[in-house]
KEFI-662880 format. One line per 5 residues: their letters; for each residue x, y, z negated of C-alpha. Coordinates in steps of 0.5 Angstrom, whole numbers. Layout:
BEGIN
a	X:Y:Z  ... .
***
This chain:
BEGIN
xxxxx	121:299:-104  124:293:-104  121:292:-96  124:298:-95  131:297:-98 .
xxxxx	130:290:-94  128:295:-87  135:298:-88  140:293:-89  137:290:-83 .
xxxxx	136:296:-78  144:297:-81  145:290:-78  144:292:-71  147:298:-72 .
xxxxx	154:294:-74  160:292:-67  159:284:-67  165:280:-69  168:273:-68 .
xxxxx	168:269:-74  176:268:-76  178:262:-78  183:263:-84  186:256:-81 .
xxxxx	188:258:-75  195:257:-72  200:264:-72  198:268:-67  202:267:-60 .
xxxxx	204:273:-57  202:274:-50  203:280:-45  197:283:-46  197:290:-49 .
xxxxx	193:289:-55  197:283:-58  197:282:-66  203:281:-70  198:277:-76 .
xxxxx	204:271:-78  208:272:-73  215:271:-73  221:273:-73  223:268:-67 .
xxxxx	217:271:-63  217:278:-64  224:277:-62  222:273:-55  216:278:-54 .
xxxxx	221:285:-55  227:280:-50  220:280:-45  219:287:-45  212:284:-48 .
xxxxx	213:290:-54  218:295:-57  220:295:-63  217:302:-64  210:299:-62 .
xxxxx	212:293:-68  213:298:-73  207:302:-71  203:295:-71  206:294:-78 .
xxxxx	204:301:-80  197:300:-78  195:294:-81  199:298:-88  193:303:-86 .
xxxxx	188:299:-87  188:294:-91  195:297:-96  190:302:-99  184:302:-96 .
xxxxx	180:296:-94  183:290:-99  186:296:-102  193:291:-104  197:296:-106 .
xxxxx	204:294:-105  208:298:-102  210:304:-105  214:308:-100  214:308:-92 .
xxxxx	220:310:-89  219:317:-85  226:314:-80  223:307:-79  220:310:-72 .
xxxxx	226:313:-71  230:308:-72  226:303:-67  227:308:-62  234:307:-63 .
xxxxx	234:301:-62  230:301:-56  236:305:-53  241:299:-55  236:293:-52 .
xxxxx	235:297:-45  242:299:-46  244:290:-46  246:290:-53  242:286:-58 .
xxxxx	245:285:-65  242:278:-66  236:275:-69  233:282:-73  235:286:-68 .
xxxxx	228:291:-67  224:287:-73  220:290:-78  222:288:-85  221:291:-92 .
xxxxx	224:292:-99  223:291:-106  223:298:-108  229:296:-114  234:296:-107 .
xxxxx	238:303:-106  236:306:-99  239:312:-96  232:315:-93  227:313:-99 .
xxxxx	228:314:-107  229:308:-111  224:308:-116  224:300:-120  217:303:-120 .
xxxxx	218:307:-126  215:314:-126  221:315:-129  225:315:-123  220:318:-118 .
xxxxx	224:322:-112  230:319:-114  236:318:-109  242:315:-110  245:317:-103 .
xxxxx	247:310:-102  244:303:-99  245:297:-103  249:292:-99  245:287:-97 .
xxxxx	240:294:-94  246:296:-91  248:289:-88  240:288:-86  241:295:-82 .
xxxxx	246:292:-78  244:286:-75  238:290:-73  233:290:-78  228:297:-79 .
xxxxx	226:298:-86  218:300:-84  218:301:-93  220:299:-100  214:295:-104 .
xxxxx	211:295:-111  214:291:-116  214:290:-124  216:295:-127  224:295:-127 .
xxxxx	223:288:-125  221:287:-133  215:282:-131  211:277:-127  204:281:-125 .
xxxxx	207:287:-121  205:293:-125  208:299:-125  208:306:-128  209:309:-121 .
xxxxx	206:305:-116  199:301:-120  198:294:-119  198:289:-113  193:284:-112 .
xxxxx	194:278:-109  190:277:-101  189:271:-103  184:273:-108  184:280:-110 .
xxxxx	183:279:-116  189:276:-118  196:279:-118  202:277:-113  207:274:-118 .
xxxxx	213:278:-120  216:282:-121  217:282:-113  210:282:-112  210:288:-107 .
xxxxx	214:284:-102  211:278:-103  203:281:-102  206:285:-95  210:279:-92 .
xxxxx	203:275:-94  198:280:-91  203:281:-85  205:288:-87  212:286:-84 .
xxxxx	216:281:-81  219:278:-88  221:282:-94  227:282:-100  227:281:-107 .
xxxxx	230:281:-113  230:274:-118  231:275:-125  227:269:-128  222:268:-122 .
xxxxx	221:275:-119  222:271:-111  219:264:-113  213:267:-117  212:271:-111 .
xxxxx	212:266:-105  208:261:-109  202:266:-110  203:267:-103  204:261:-99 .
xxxxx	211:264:-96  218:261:-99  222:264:-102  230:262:-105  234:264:-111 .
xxxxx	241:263:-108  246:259:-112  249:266:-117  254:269:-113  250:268:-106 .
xxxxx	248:275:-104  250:282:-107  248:285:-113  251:292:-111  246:297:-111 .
xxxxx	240:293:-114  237:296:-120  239:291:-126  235:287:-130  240:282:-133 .
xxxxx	247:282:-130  248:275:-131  242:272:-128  241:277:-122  240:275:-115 .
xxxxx	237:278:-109  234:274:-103  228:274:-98  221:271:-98  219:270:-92 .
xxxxx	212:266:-88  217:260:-85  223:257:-87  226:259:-81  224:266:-82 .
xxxxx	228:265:-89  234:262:-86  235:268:-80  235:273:-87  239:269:-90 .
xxxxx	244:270:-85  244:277:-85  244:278:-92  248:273:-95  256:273:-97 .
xxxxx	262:276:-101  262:283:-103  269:287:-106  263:291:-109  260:285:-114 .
xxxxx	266:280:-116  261:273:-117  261:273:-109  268:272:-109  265:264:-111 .
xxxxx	261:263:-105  267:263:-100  268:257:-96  260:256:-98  257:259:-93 .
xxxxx	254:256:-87  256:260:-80  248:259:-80  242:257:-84  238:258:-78 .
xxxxx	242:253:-74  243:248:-79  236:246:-80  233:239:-80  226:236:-78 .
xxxxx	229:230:-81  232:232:-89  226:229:-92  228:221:-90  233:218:-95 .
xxxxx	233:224:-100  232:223:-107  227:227:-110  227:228:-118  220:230:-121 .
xxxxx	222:233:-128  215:231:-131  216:235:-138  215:241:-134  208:240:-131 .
xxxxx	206:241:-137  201:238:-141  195:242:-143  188:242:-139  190:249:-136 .
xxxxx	196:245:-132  193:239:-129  190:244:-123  197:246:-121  200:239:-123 .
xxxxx	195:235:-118  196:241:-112  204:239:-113  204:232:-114  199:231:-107 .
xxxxx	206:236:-103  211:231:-107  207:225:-103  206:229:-97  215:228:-97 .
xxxxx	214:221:-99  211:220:-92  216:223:-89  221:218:-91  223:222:-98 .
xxxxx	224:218:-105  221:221:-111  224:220:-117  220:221:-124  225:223:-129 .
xxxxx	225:225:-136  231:230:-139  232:229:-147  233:236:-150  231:240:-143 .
xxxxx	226:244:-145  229:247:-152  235:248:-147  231:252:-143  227:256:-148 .
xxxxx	234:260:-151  238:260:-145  235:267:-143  239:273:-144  235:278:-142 .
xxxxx	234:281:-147  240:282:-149  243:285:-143  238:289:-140  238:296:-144 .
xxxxx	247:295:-143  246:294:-136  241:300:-135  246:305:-139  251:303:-134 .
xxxxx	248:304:-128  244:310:-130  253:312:-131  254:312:-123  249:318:-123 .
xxxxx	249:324:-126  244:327:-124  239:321:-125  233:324:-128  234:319:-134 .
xxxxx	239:315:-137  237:309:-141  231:306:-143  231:309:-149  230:315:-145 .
xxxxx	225:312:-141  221:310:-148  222:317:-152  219:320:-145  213:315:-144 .
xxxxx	215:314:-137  212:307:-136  206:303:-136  202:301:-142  203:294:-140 .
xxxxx	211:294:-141  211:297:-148  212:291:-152  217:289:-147  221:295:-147 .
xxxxx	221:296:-154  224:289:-156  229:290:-151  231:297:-153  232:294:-161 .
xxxxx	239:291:-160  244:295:-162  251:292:-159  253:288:-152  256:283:-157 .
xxxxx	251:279:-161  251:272:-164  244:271:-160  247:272:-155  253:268:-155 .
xxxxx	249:262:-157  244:264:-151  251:263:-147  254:257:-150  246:254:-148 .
xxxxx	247:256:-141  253:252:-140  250:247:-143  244:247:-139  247:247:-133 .
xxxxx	252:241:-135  246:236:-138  243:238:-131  248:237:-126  250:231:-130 .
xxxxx	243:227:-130  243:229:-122  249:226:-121  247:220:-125  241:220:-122 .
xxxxx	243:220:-115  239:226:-112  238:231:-108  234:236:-111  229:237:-117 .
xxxxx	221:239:-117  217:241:-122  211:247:-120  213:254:-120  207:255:-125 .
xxxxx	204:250:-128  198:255:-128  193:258:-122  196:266:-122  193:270:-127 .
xxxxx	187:275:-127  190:281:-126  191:284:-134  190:278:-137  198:275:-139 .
xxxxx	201:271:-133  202:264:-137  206:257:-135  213:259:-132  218:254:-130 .
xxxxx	223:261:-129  228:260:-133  231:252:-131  234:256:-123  236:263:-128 .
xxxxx	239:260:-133  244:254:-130  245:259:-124  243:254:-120  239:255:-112 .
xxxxx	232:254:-113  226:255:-106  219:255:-107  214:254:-101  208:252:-101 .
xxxxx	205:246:-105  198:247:-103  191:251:-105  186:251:-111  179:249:-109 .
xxxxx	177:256:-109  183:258:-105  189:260:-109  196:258:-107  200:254:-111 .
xxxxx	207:253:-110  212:248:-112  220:248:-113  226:244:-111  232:246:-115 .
xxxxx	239:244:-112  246:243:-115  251:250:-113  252:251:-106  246:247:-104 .
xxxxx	243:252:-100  243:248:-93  240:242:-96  234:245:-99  232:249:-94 .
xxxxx	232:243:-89  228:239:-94  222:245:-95  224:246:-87  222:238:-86 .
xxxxx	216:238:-91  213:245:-87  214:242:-81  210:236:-82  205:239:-87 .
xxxxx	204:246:-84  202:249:-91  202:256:-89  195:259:-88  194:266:-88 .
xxxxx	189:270:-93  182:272:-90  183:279:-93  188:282:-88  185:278:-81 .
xxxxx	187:282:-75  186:289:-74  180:291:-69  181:297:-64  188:298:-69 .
xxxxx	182:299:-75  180:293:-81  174:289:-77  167:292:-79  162:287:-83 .
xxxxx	159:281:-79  151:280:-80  148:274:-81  140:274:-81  135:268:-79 .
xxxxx	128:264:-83  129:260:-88  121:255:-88  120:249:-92  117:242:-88 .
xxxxx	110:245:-89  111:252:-87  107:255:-93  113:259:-95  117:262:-92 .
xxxxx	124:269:-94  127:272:-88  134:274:-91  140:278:-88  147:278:-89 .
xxxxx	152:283:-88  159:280:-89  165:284:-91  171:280:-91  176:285:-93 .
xxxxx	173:288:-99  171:280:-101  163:283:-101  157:280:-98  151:284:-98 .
xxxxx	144:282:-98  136:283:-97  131:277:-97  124:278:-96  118:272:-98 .
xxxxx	114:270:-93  109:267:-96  107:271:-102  112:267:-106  117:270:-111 .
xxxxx	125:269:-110  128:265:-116  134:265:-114  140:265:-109  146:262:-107 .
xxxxx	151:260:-102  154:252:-101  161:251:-97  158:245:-94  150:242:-93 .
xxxxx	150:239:-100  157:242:-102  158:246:-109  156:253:-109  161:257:-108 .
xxxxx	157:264:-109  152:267:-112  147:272:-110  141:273:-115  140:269:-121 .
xxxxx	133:267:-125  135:273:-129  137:279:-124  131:277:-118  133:284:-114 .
xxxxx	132:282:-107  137:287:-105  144:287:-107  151:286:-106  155:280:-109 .
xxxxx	164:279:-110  165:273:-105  172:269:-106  176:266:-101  173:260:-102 .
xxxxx	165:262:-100  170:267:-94  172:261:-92  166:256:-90  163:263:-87 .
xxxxx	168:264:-83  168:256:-81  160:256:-80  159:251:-85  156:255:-90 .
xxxxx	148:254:-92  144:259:-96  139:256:-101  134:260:-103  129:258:-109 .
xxxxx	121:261:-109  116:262:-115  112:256:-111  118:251:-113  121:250:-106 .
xxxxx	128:250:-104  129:253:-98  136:252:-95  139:254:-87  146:255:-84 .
xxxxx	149:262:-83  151:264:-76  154:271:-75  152:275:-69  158:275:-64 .
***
């Protein structure tokens, strides 16, 4: 039986179109005249270019973007991150068409495919918060910032799946599941905009907008190698965003590039007579972020390292490693770095909260404008039972309080005041430019464990701006983010210092489950088949392997040559690197089977410096390279 099985999977290797390896490190794709070009990591500058050239449409950019949702959203890697796609988004496209050919383009976004995070309002898809409990809701309305997206051009190809009413970092939801991450599917993507962070990552849009809270942009963009900014509270417009906490919500894009991030901010940031905080950012806003870009921000800068939030258990020295190699990595570009301790900082943090305290009240004021809503409160969601398991505990223990005004919650404001006083005023003292400290302290989460290290709530309870960009990747492949946070209104000098540290750095990568569709489908496995043979030539296994990157499986059939019995079967990164997979055990010998195979393993496949090692009955160790048929 065993042969047969072997036979099998090896007539199916023939069977399976020959593809080049992807390399997972290779440069954003470059957007040529050809007919087939690929949007993988292009950016909103290129497909600008490519659609100014007559290269490609807007219409076929969001056909592009729809086919890769297609194949990678719900089959394939199965990333689940989009909970609605926009019946309009070719429509739209095919009217901005008309205005291009007509010669008036409205700016940089004009014809790009984006997506939003499915707490914005949108007039021609509902808004859910993920909740099953607001399934087919329409408010009639965009939020501004949706409108102000539109305007300069921007097609919504969909909105993303998010925690729940924004109640979490992990991205589950009642309505649209759990998004995992591409980078390794068996984590999640942060949150709670882990929808948007997933499909701008896996190149399901151009960039994309979420909302923070505590975390709910930056948490997403570490777990996905992109940037994300948390503007200074009053930056951008809450109208029309679900509300979590009325004190501590904010808008803004994530994104692949800062100079992406920044051409979103252009759009979307300023005053709105609808939320009066943005009165406060008037003669603080840039004629452009994009144009005030520097390649040089790191040189001279004072960096402050605010150590106690590094953490100090074994679980975080991982990610506070990854982040101290990014901080030498500003040091090289001219940048000081100051180790800083702020007495009292941390207890600080820990009571300037107050979402608890608001989010019930803030969810009754919005349910008011609509009348027609098919819930009211979040008590009404509780007696229903229209949530995800995960978020009961949560959700009870916000919808306990009894009255706006508490002395918990006073004493939360007065804390808040004083959090932001104690930091501005050790920043002053100190003399520098930002504070950096880890996103998380702790690699993202398996999905359905708890999520565990935030750094959240030092941006979220001073008001102050904070941008997350990519640190670095574990050593099985799992992004890892740091943050820089700035004194009010520092928006343009934190771009430019994460725009100089990109710019030399280069940390963006993108994930090896979502690579550039083939013939505008997912790519078929790649089969690898060879002999491995000790010295002697008295043993001997014929091995197959039949590659599926996406799905994160490798399948296998080893047959012995010699009589010998196989023990055991791995695969190392390098020649006499660590074992990154495990085919059979000593306990499981079926030589027939198929193993989960992480981005790491994925990686030194793709880049041909893989080597399968094979162990026999007769003692032998038998090891060989892996080349995939092209």
């Amino acid at each position: 039986m065993r042969r047969t099985l072997a036979g099998l999977l090896i007539a199916a290797a023939f069977a399976v179109p020959a593809i080049a390896a992807q390399s997972p490190r290779a440069p954003a794709a470059s957007l040529s005249s050809t007919p087939g070009f690929d949007v993988v990591e292009a950016s909103i500058a290129e497909l600008q270019s490519a659609m100014t050239a007559g290269t490609v449409t807007s219409r076929e950019l969001v056909s592009l973007y729809l086919a890769r949702i297609r194949a990678y959203d719900h089959d394939g890697s199965r990333l689940n991150s989009m909970i609605a796609l926009n019946p309009a988004a070719l429509t739209t496209a095919d009217a901005l068409d008309r205005e291009r050919r007509a010669g008036h383009v409205r700016g940089p976004l004009h014809g790009v495919p984006i997506v939003v995070k499915d707490n914005y309002e949108t007039t021609d898809m509902p808004t859910t918060g993920g909740s099953l409990a607001l399934e087919g809701f329409h408010t009639g309305r965009d939020a501004f910032m949706v409108r102000r997206l539109r305007e300069a051009g921007a097609v919504i190809v969909g909105k993303t799946n998010m925690h729940e009413l924004a109640a979490g970092i992990t991205s589950v939801s009642s309505l649209g599941g759990q998004t995992r991450n591409p980078y390794d599917p068996s984590r999640n993507p942060g949150g709670s905009s882990g929808g948007t962070g997933a499909a701008v990552a896996a190149s399901f849009a151009a960039a994309g907008m979420g909302s923070d809270t505590c975390g709910s942009i930056r948490i997403p963009s570490a777990n996905n190698n992109l940037v994300g900014l948390r503007g200074t509270s009053g930056l951008s417009s809450r109208f029309g965003i679900i509300p979590l906490s009325h004190t501590q919500d904010i808008g803004g894009p994530l994104a692949r590039s800062v100079a992406d991030l920044a051409t979103m901010l252009d759009a979307t940031v300023g005053r709105d007579a609808a939320d009066g905080t943005t009165a406060g950012s008037e003669g603080h806003i840039p004629p452009s972020y994009l144009a005030g870009l520097r390649r040089d921000a790191l040189k001279g800068a004072r960096i402050g390292v605010l150590k106690s939030l590094f953490g100090s258990e074994p679980e975080d020295e991982e990610v506070s490693q990854i982040v101290r190699r990014a901080l030498d990595g500003m040091k090289k570009q001219g940048a000081e770095i100051v180790e800083m301790d702020i007495p009292g900082l941390e207890q600080l943090i820990d009571g300037s909260s107050v979402i608890d305290a608001e989010f019930k009240f803030d969810l009754i004021d919005y349910f008011a404008q609509f009348p027609d809503a098919p819930v009211h409160s979040l008590a009404d969601i509780i007696d229903r039972g229209l949530y995800h398991a995960e978020l009961e505990t949560t959700f009870k223990r916000r919808n306990a309080g009894e009255a706006r005004e508490t002395d918990a919650y006073r004493r939360a404001r007065v804390r808040r005041d004083t959090l932001r006083a104690l930091v501005l005023g050790e920043m002053s003292e100190q003399r520098v430019t930002a504070l950096a400290y880890p996103v998380l302290r702790r690699r993202p989460a398996t999905i359905g464990e708890p999520q565990r290290g935030t750094n959240c709530q030092l941006s979220a309870g001073t008001g102050l701006p904070a941008i997350s960009m990519p640190a670095g990747f574990t050593d099985d492949d799992v992004p890892i983010g740091v943050e820089l946070l700035g004194a009010a209104w520092s928006e343009p000098a934190l771009l430019s210092l994460a725009y100089s540290y990109e710019q030399a750095a280069h940390p963006r990568r993108a994930p090896i489950t979502t690579p550039p569709l083939v013939g505008g489908k997912a790519p078929a496995p790649r089969v690898a088949t060879g002999v491995l043979a000790d010295k002697s030539g008295r043993d001997s296994v014929h091995f197959t392997l039949r590659d599926d990157v996406v799905r994160g499986r490798l399948s296998y059939a080893f047959e012995s040559g010699r009589g010998s019995t196989i023990v055991s079967a791995a695969i190392r990164r390098d020649a006499g690197g660590p074992i990154v997979a495990v085919l059979m055990t000593p306990a499981d010998t079926a030589t027939v089977g198929e193993a989960p195979v992480a981005a790491a393993a994925q990686i030194a496949l793709s880049a041909g410096t893989a080597v399968i090692e094979v162990r026999t009955s007769s003692g032998d160790t038998l090891a060989g390279a892996i080349a995939f048929a092209r």
